[in-house]
C-alpha positions as CSV (number, residue, x, y, z in Angstrom):
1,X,-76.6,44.2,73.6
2,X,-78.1,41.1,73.4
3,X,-76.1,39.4,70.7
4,X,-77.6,36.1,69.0
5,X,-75.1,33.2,67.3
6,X,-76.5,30.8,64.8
7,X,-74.5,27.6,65.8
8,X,-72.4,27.1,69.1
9,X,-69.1,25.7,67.4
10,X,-65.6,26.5,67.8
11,X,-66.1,30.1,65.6
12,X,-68.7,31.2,67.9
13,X,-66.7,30.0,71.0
14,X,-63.6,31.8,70.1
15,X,-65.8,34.9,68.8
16,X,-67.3,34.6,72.5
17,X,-64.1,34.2,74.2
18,X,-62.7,37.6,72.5
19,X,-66.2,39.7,73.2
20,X,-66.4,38.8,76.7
21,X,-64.3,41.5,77.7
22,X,-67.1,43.7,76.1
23,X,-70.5,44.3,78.1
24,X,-72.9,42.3,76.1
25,X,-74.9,39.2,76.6
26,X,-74.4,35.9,73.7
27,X,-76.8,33.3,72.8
28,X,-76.0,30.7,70.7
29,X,-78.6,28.2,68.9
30,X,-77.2,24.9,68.6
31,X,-78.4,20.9,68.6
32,X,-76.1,20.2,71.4
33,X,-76.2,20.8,74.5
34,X,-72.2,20.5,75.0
35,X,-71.1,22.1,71.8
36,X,-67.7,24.5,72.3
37,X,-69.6,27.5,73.1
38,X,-72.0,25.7,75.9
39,X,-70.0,26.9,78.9
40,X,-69.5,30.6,77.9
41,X,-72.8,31.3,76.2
42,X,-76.9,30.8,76.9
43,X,-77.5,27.9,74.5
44,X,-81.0,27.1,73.1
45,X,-80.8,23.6,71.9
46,X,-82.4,23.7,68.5
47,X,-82.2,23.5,64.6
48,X,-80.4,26.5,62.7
49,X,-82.1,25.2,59.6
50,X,-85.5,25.2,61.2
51,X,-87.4,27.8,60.6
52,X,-89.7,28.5,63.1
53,X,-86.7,27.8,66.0
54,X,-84.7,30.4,64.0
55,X,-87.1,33.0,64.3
56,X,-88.2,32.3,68.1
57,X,-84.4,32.2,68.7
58,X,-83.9,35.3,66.8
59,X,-87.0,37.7,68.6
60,X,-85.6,39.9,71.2
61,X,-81.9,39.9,70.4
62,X,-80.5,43.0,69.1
63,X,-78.6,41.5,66.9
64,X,-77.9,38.0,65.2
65,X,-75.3,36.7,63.2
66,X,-74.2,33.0,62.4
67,X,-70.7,30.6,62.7
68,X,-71.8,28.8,60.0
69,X,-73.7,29.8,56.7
70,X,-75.7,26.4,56.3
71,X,-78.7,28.1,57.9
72,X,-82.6,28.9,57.0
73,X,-82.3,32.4,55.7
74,X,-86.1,32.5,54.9
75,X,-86.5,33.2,59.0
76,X,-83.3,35.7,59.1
77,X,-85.3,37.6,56.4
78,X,-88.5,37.6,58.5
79,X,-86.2,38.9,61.3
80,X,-85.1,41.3,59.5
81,X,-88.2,42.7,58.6
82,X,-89.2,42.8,62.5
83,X,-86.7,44.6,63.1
84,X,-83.6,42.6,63.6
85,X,-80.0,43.2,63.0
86,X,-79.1,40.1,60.7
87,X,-75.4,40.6,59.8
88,X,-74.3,40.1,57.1
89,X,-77.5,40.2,55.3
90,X,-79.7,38.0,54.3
91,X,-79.5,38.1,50.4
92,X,-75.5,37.7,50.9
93,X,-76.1,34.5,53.0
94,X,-78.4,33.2,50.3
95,X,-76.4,34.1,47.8
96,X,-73.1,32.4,49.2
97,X,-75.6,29.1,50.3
98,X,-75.8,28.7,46.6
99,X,-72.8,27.8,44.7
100,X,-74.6,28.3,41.5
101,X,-76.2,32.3,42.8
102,X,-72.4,32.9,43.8
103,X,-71.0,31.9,40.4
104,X,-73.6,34.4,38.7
105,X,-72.6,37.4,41.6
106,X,-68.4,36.8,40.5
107,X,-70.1,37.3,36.6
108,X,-72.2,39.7,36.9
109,X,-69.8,41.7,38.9
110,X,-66.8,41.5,37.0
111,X,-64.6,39.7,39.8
112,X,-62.5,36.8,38.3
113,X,-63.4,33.1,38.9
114,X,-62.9,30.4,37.0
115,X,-65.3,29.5,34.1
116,X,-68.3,27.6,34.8
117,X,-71.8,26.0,33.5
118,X,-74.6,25.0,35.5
119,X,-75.7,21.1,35.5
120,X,-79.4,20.4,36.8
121,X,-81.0,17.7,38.2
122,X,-82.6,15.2,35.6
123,X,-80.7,17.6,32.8
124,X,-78.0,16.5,30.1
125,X,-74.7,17.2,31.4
126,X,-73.6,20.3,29.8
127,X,-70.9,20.3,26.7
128,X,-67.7,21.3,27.9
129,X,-63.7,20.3,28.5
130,X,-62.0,18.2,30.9
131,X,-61.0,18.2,33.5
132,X,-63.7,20.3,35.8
133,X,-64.5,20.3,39.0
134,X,-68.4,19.2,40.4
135,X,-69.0,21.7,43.5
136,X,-72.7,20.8,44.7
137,X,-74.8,23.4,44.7
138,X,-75.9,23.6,48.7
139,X,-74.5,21.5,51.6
140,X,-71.2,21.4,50.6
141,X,-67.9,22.5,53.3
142,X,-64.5,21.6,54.0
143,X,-64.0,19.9,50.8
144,X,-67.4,18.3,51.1
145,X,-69.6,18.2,48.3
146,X,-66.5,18.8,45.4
147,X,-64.9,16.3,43.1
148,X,-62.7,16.4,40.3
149,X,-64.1,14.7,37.0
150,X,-61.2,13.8,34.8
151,X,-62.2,12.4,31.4
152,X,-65.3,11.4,29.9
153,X,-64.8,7.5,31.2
154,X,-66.0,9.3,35.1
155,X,-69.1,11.0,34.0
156,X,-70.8,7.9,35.9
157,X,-69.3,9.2,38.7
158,X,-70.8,12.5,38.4
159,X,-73.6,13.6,41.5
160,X,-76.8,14.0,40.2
161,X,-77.8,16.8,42.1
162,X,-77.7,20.5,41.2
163,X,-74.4,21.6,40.3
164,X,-71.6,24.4,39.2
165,X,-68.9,22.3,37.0
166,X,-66.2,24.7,37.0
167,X,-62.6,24.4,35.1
168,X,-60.1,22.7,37.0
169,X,-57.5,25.7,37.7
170,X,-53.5,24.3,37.9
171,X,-52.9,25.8,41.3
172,X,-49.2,27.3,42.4
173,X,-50.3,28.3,46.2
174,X,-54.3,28.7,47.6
175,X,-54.4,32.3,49.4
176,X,-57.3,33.5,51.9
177,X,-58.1,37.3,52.8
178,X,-59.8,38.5,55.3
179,X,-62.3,41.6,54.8
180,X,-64.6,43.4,56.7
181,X,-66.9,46.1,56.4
182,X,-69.5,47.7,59.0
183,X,-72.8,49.9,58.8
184,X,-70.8,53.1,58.2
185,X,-69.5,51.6,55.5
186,X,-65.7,51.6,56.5
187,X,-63.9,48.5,55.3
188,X,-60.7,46.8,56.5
189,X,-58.4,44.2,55.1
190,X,-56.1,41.9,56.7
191,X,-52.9,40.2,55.3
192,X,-53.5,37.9,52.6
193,X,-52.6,34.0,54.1
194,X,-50.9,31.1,51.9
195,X,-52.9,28.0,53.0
196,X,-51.4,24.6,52.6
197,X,-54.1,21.4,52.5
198,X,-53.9,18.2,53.4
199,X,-54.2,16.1,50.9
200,X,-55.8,13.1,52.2
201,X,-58.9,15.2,54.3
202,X,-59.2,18.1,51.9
203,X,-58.9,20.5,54.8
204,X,-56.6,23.4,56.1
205,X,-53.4,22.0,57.2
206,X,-51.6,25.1,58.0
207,X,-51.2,28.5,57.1
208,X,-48.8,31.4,56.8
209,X,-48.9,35.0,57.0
210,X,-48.3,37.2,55.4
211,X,-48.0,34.9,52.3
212,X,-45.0,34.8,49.7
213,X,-46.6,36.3,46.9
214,X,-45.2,38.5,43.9
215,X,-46.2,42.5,43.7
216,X,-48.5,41.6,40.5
217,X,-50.6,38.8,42.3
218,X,-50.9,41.4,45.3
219,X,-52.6,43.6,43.2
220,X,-54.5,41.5,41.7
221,X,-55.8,40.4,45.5
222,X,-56.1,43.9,46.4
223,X,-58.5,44.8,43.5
224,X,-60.8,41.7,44.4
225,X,-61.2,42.5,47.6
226,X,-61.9,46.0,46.6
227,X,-64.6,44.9,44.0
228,X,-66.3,42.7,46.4
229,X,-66.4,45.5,49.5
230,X,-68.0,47.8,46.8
231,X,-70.5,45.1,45.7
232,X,-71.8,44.2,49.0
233,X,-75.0,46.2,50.4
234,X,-74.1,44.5,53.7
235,X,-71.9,45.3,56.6
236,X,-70.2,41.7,57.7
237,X,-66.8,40.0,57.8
238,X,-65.9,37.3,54.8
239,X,-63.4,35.3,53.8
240,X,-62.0,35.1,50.2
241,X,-60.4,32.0,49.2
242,X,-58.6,32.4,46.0
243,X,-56.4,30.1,43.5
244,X,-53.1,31.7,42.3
245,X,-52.5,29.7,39.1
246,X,-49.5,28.7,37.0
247,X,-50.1,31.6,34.6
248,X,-49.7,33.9,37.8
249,X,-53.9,34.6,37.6
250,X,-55.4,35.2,40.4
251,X,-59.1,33.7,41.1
252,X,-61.6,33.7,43.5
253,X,-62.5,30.2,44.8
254,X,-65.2,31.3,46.9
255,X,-66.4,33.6,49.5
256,X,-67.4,32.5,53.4
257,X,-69.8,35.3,55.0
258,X,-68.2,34.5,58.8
259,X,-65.5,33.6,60.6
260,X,-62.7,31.8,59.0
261,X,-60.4,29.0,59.6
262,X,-57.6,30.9,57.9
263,X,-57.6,33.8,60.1
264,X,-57.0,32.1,63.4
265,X,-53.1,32.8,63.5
266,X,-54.4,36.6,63.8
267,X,-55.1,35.8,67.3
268,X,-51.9,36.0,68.5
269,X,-49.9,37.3,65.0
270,X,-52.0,40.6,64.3
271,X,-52.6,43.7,66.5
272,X,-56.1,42.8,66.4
273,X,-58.0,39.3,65.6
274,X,-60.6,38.3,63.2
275,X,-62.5,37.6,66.2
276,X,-62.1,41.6,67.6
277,X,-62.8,42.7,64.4
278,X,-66.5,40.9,63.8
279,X,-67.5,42.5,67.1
280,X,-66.8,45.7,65.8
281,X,-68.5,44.4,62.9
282,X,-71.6,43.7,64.6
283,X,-72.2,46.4,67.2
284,X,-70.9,49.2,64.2
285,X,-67.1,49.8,66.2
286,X,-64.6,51.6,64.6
287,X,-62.8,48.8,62.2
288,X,-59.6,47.5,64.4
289,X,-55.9,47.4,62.8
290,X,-55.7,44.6,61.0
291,X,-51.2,45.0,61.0
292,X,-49.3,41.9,61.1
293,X,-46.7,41.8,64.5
294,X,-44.5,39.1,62.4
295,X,-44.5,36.1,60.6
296,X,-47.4,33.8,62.0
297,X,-49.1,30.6,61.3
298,X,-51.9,28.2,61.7
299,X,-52.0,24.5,62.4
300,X,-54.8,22.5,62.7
301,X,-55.3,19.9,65.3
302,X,-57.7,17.4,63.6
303,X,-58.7,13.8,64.5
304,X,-56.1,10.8,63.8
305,X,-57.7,8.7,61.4
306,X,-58.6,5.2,62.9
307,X,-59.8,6.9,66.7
308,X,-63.0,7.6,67.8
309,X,-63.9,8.2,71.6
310,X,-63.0,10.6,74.6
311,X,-59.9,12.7,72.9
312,X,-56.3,12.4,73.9
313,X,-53.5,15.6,72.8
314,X,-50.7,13.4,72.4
315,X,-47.3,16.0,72.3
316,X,-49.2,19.3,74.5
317,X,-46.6,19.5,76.7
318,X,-43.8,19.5,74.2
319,X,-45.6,22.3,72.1
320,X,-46.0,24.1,75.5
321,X,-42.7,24.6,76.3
322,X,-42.2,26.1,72.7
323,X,-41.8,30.5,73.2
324,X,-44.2,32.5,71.0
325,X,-46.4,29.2,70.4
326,X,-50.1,29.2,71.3
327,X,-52.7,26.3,71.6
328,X,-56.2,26.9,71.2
329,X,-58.7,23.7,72.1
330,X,-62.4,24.0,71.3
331,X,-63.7,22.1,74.4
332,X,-64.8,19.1,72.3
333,X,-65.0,15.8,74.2
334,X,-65.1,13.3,71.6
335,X,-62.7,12.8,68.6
336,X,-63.0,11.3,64.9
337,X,-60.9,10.8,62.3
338,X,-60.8,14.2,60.5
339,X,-62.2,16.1,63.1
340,X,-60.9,19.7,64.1
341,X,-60.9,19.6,67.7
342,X,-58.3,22.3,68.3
343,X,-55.2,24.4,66.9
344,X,-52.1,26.1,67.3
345,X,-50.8,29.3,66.7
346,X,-46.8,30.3,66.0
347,X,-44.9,33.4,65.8
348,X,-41.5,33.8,64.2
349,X,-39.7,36.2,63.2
350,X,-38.6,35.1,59.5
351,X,-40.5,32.9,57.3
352,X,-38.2,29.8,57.6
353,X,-38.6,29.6,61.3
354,X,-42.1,30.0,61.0
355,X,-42.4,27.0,58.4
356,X,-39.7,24.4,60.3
357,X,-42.0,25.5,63.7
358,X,-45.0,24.1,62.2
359,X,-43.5,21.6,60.6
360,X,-42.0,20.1,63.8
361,X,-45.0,20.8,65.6
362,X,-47.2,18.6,63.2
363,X,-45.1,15.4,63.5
364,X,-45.3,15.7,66.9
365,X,-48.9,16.6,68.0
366,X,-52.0,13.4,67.5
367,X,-55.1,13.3,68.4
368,X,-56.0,10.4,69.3
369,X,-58.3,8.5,71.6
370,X,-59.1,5.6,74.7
371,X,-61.6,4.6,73.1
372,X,-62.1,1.6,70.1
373,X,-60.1,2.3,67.1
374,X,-62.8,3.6,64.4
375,X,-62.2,1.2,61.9
């Protein structure tokens, strides 16, 4: 099969690097000519939000699915009516693009998320309490395009751009799950993951799995996940992030229609990875076990702030000499501050190992650079 990627980053290269042991043939679309998936795929240098590049890039592959959903779906739905196989589907991609589409989908199909009102462009800002939370309604990612309005005094600082404002929700721990679902119609779930950010970049720190949650909040998960696989007309793999609050609610935060940062410790911590399972996904396998081996985590190796140039993994050798520890780098040449570049896996066999593990390994891991200090 002749399996197209929408964007050549490190999802797609670690997808590629698990699917190569298939017999198919990957394209990715990217604007770079070195992006992480350059020396294991045919790359077409070219714009994913582009619409006539999308559908050149899409013609003749039997299937074509995306890394990242910030894409033109107007060409994967003209694909799709050539005769395509765009997974998942258009109409869940364009939902998902818009915050505001995906607020109205968690309504609409009775799966809990936190209250919300919709804010326009040129409009009054709605009526409601503080504090909320601004989420703009396309564009945003890893924290990107969010901000917390506290009081009336900061409604200056509000964007005016379309907008969900949604009720800030007192947060005890952030979980992520894992689903998937293929043509047939068979679904599979994996462990739900605790995911601890850092505060300063608003991104995934690390994660753990499987995540210390009580019996209640695990069925709370487990009915979400079940409500979303039977509201979905589309086979794909997605990632649910979800707020457990103070009051022991669970909520979904919101929904990614690919690969997911925090399902990389399935790699080496579950029978089968993320990455396994989407190719089932996509050429309609069999779903894969999605079983836990043991404890296992996630850190992410991210751009020191204050570098920019060629990269430098300060600590790799230390980390290497670690048993059941795993690094993964994406191939990217040039850091910044903030920047994920690579990350590492761990195993252990009881939570607290797993935790002091990661903990030792992020004080002594940096990316940095040679080059000028990015000041």
């Amino acid at each position: 099969m002749r399996i197209g990627i929408l964007g050549g980053g490190q999802l797609g290269r670690m997808f590629i690097q698990e699917a190569l042991k298939y017999d198919n043939e990957f394209y990715v679309l990217d604007p770079s000519a070195d992006c992480p998936s350059a020396n294991i795929a045919q790359v077409t240098l070219g714009n994913f939000n582009n619409y006539d590049e999308v559908l050149a890039f899409g013609q003749g592959k039997e299937v074509l699915t995306m890394e990242i959903e910030h894409i033109n779906v107007a060409a994967l739905e003209t694909l799709e009516k050539q005769g395509v196989k765009v997974i998942p589907s258009p109409g869940i991609v364009k939902m998902i693009q818009q915050k505001i589409l995906q607020k109205r989908f968690y309504k609409e199909k009775g799966i809990p998320s936190p209250n919300f009102s919709v804010y326009r462009k040129g409009e009054a800002v709605p009526d409601r309490s503080f504090p909320f939370v601004q989420k703009l309604n396309t564009g945003g990612y890893d924290g990107k395009g969010v901000q917390v309005i506290e009081n009336k005094g900061q409604l200056s600082l509000l964007w005016e751009e379309d907008s969900v404002l949604e009720d800030l929700v007192e947060v005890k721990k952030e979980l992520s799950v894992i689903v998937a679902k293929n043509e047939n119609g068979e679904t599979r779930t994996f462990p739900v993951t605790e995911m601890v950010a850092d505060p300063e970049l608003n991104l995934l720190d690390f994660n753990i799995c499987p995540a210390e949650i009580s019996p209640s909040v695990g069925l709370q998960v487990q009915n979400i996940t079940r409500k979303f696989l039977s509201c979905i007309d589309s086979p794909g793999l997605f990632a649910i992030e979800l707020f457990w609050d103070k009051n022991d609610k669970v909520w979904v935060n919101e929904i990614a229609p690919r690969l997911h940062n925090s399902g990389h410790q399935t790699q080496e911590g579950n029978y089968n990875s993320q990455f396994e399972q989407f190719y089932r996904v996509l050429c309609n396998l069999p779903l894969a076990d999605t079983g836990h081996r043991a404890f296992s985590g996630m850190l992410n190796l991210v751009g020191e702030k204050g570098y920019e140039g060629k990269v430098i993994y300060e600590g790799l050798e230390e980390v290497l000499r670690l048993p059941k520890t795993y690094v993964h780098l994406y191939g990217k040449k040039e850091t910044r501050s903030g920047r994920k570049m690579g990350h590492i896996n761990v195993v252990a066999d009881t939570r607290a190992e797993l935790v002091k593990k990661l903990s030792q390994i992020k004080s002594g891991v940096k990316v940095r650079s040679r080059g000028q200090r990015d000041m």
